[in-house]
DRENVEX-337957 format. One record per residue (C-alpha): residue number from 1; x, y, z. Coordinates in Angstrom, 3 decimals. Layout:
N
@num->NUM; x->X; y->Y; z->Z;
...
//
This chain:
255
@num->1; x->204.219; y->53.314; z->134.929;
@num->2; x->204.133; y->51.161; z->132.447;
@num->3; x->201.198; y->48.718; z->130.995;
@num->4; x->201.231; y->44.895; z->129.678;
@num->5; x->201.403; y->46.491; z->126.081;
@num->6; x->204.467; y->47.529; z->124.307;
@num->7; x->205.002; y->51.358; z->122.992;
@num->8; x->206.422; y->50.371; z->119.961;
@num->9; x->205.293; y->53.853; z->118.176;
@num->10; x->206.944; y->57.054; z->118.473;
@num->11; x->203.824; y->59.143; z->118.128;
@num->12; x->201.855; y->60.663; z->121.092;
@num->13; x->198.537; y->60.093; z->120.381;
@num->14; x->196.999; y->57.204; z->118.635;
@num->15; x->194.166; y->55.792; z->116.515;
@num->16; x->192.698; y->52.440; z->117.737;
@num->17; x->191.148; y->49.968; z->115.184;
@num->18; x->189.302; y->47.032; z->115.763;
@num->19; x->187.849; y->44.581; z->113.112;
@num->20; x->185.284; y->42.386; z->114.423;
@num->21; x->185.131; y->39.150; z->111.712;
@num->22; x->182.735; y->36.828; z->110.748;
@num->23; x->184.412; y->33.245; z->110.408;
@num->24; x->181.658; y->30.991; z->111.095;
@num->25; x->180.492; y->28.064; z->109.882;
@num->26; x->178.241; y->29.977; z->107.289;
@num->27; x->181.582; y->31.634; z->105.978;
@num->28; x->181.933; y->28.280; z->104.096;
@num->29; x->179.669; y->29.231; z->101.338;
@num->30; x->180.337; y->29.843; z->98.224;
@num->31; x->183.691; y->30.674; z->100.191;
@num->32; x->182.875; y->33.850; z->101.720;
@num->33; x->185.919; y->32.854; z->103.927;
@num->34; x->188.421; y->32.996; z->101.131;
@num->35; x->186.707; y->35.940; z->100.003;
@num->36; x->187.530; y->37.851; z->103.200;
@num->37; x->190.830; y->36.158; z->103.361;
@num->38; x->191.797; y->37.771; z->100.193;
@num->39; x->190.354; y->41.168; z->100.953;
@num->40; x->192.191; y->41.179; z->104.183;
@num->41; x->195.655; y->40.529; z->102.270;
@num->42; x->195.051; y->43.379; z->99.758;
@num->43; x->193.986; y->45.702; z->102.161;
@num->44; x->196.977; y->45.018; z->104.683;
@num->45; x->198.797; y->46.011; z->101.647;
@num->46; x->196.990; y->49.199; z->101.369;
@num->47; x->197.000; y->50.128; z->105.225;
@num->48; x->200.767; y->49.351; z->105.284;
@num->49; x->201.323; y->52.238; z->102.639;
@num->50; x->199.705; y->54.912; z->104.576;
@num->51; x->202.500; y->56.305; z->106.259;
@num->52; x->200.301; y->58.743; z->108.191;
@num->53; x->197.886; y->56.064; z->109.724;
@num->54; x->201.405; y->53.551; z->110.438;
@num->55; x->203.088; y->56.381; z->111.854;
@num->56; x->199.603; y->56.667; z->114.405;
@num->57; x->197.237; y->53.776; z->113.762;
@num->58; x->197.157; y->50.261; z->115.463;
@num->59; x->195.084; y->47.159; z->114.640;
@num->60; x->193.072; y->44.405; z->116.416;
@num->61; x->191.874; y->41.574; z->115.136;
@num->62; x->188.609; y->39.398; z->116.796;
@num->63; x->186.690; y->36.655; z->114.702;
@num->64; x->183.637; y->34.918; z->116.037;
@num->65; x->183.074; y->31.084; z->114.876;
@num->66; x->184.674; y->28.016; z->116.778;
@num->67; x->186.918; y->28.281; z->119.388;
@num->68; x->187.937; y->31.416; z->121.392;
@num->69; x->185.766; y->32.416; z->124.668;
@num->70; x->182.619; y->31.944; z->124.121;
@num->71; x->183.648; y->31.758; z->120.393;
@num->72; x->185.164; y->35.491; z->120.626;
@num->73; x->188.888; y->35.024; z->119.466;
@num->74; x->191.662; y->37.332; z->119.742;
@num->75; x->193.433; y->36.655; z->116.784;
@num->76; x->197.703; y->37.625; z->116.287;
@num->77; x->197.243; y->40.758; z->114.144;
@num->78; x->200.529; y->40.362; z->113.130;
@num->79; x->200.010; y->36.902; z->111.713;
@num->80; x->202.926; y->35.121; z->113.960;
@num->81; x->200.684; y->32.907; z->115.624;
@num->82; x->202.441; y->34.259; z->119.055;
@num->83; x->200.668; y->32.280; z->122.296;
@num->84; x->200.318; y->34.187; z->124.967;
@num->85; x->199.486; y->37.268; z->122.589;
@num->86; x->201.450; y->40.176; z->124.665;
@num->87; x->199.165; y->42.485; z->122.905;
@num->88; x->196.128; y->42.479; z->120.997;
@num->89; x->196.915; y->45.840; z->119.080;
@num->90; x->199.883; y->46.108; z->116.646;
@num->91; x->200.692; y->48.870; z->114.908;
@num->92; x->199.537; y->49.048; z->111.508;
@num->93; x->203.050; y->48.373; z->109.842;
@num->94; x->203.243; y->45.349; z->111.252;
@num->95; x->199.573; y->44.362; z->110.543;
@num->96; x->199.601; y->40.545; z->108.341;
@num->97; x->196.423; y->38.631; z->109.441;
@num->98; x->196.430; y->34.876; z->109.542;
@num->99; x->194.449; y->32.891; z->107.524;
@num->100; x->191.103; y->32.337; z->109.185;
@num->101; x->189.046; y->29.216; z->108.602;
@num->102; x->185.393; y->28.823; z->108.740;
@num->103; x->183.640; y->27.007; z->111.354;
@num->104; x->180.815; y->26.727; z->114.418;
@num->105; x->178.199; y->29.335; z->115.437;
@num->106; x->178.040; y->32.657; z->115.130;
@num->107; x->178.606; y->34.339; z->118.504;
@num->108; x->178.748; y->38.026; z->117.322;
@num->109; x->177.721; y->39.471; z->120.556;
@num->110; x->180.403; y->38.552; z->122.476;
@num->111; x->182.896; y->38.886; z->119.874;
@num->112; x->181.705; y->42.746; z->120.069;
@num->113; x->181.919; y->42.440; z->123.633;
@num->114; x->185.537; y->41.096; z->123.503;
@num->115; x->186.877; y->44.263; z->121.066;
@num->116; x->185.385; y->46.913; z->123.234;
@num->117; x->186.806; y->45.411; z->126.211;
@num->118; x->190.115; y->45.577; z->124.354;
@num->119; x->190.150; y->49.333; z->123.023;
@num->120; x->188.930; y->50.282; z->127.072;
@num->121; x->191.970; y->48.408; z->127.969;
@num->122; x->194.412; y->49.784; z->125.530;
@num->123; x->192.816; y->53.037; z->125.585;
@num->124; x->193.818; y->52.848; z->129.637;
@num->125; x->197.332; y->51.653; z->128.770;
@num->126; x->198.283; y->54.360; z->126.297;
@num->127; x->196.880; y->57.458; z->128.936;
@num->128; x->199.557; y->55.878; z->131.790;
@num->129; x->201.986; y->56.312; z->129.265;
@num->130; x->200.995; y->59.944; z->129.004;
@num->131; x->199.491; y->59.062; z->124.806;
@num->132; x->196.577; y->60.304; z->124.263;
@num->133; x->193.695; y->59.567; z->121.545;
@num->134; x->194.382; y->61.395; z->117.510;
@num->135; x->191.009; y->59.984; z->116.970;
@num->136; x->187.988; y->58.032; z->118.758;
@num->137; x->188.651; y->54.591; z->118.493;
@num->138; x->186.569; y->52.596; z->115.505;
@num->139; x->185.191; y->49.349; z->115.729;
@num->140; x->184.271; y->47.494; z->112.445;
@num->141; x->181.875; y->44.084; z->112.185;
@num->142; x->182.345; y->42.468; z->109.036;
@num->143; x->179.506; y->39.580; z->108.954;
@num->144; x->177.307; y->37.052; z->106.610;
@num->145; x->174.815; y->36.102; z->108.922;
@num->146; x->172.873; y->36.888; z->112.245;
@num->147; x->174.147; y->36.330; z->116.277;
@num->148; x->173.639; y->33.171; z->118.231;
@num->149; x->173.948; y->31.684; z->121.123;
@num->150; x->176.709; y->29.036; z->122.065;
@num->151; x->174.644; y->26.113; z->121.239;
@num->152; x->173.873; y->27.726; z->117.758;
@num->153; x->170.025; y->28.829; z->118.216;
@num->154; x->169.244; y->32.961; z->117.702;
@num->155; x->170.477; y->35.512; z->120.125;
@num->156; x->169.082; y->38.627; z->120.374;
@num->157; x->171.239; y->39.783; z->123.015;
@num->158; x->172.397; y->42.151; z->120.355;
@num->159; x->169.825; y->44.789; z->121.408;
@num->160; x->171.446; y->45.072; z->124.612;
@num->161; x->174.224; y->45.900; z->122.998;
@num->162; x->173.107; y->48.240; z->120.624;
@num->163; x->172.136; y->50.463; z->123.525;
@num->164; x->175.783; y->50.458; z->125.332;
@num->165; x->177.018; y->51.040; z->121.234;
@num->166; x->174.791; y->54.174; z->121.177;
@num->167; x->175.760; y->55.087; z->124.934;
@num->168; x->180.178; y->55.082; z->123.624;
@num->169; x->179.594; y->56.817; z->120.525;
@num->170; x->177.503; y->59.478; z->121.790;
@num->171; x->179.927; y->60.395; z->124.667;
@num->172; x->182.804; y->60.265; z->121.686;
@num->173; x->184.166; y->57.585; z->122.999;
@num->174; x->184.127; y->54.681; z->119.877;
@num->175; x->182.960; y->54.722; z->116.369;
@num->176; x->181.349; y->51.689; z->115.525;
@num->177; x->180.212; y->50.694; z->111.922;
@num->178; x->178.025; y->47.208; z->110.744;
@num->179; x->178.853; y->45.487; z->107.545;
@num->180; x->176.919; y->43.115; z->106.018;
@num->181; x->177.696; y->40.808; z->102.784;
@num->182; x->174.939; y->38.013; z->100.937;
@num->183; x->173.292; y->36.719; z->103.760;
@num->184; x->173.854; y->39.435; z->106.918;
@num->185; x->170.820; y->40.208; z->108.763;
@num->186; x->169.154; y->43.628; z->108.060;
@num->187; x->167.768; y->44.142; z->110.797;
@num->188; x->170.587; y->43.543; z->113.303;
@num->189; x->172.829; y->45.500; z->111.241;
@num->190; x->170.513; y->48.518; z->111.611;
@num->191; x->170.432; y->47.659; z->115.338;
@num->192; x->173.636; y->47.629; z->116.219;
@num->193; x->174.586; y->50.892; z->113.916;
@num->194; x->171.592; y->52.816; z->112.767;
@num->195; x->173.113; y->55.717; z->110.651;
@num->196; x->176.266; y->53.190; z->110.091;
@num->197; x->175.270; y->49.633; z->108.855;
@num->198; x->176.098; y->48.827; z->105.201;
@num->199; x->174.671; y->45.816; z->103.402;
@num->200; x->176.362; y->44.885; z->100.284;
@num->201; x->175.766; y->42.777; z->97.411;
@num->202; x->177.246; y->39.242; z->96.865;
@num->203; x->180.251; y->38.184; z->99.427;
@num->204; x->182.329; y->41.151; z->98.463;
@num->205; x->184.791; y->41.681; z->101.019;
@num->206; x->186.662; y->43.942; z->98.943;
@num->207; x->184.373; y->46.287; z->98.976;
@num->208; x->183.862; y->46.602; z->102.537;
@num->209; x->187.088; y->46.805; z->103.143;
@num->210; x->187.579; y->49.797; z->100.430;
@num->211; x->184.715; y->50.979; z->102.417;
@num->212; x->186.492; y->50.860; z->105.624;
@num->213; x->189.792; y->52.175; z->104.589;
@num->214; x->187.436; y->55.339; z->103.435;
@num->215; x->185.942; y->55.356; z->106.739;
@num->216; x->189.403; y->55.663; z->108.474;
@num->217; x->190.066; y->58.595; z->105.861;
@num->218; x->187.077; y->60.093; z->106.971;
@num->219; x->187.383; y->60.273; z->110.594;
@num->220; x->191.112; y->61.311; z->109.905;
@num->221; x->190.348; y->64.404; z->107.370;
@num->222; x->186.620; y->65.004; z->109.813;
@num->223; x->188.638; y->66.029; z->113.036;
@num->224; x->188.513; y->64.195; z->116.543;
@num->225; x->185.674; y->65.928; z->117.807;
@num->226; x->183.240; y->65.667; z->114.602;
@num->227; x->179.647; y->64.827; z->115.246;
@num->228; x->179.716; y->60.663; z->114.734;
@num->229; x->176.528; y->61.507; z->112.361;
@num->230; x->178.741; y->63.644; z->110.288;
@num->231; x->181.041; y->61.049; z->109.766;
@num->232; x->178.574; y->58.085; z->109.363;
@num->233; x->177.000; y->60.562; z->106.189;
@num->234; x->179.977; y->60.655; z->104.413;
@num->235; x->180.812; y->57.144; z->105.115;
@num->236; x->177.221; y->56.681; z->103.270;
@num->237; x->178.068; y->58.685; z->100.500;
@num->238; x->181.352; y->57.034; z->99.715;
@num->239; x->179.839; y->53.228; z->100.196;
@num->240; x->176.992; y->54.739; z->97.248;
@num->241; x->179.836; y->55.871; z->94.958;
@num->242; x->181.776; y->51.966; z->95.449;
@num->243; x->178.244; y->50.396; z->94.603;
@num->244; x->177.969; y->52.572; z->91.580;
@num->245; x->181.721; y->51.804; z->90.659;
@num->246; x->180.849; y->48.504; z->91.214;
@num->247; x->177.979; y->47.903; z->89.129;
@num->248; x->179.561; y->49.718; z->86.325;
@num->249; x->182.444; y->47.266; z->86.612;
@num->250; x->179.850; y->44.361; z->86.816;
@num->251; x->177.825; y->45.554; z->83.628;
@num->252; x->180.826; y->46.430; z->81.614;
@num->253; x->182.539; y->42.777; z->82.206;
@num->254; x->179.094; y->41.095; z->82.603;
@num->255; x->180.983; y->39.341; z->86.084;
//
């Protein structure tokens, strides 16, 4: 039998990636948004290239600001605005994000939430279709700024989380990595992903994403059964060597 989402991939087993995205309100300043707009362009270029990861590698996309449930928003991965979305996944060749626009709060729990729910579901489809996993699934949260409620105040509902997060990854089920630009709370970054939260200077999507693409690598070249600690060191190693890249950039151009 066959599930609501389309095999579209010859490959038998599969890598599931989810980006969790800050477009909030916040993501107006000094326009973080078109920042991560711009970073999410160059990288699709750079994911698209990879013919390993399009051969077994599929992408969803969630933002948390306005709109959505409960501000959680599955956004078209594909970028063709299609309504009702017959899947949240696409593979990665055919991976062109909208443009996303800042506004509202800043419901990152239940944006979280949302993704999960989505790589359970598509993890389901893909084993009736006799697919299994190449990889444990990875979730990414790209964010500026702290979780809130839906009337805008605090939310620390994120600690609940952070225990469920911890419960996935240590029966192999997800990898899930925090990163923070200007602004991101330290503290719920560390939360949420203790050996796997990343704060980085300035809005600098770029980076992050460099860092995530490196991330994928790593999980890829690590093996599907790696320790998630193994992976989250070298994941720390190669975000120190894009700092250091990057500051030598920054003092050499004096940008």
């Amino acid at each position: 039998m066959t599930g609501p989402f389309p095999d579209v991939q010859g490959a038998k087993s599969r890598l599931l990636i989810a980006l969790v995205v800050d477009n909030s309100s916040s993501m107006r300043e000094q326009d973080a948004i078109g920042e991560l707009n711009a970073a999410l362009a160059a990288w699709r270029d750079e994911v698209r290239a990879d013919a390993n990861l399009c051969r077994i590698g599929e992408i969803a996309l969630v933002s948390f600001g306005a709109g959505g449930e409960g501000g959680a928003t599955v956004v078209d991965p594909s970028g063709r605005g299609r309504d009702p979305l017959p899947s949240p996944f696409v593979p990665v060749g055919e991976f062109a994000p909208p443009t996303l626009v800042a506004s509202g709060y800043s419901p990152m729990v239940p944006a979280i939430q949302r993704a999960l729910a989505l790589v359970d579901r598509r993890r389901e489809e893909l084993a009736e279709q006799g697919i299994a996993m190449a990889y444990r699934p990875l979730v990414y949260l790209l964010t500026d700024g702290a979780p809130s409620d839906e009337d805008g105040r605090p939310s620390d509902r994120w600690r609940d989380l952070a225990q469920e997060l911890r419960r996935q990854e240590a029966e192999q089920r997800l990898l899930f990595f925090a990163f923070g630009v200007r602004g991101a709370d330290r503290q719920v970054l560390e939360g949420l992903a203790p050996q796997a939260n990343y704060l980085m200077e300035r809005n600098n999507f770029s980076l992050v994403l460099q860092a995530v693409r490196q991330s994928i690598d790593r999980v890829m070249s690590s093996g599907r059964n790696a320790p998630a600690e193994v992976v989250q060191a070298g994941v720390q190693d190669t975000v120190g060597e894009l700092r250091e890249l990057q500051d030598w950039f920054i003092r050499q151009t004096g940008l």
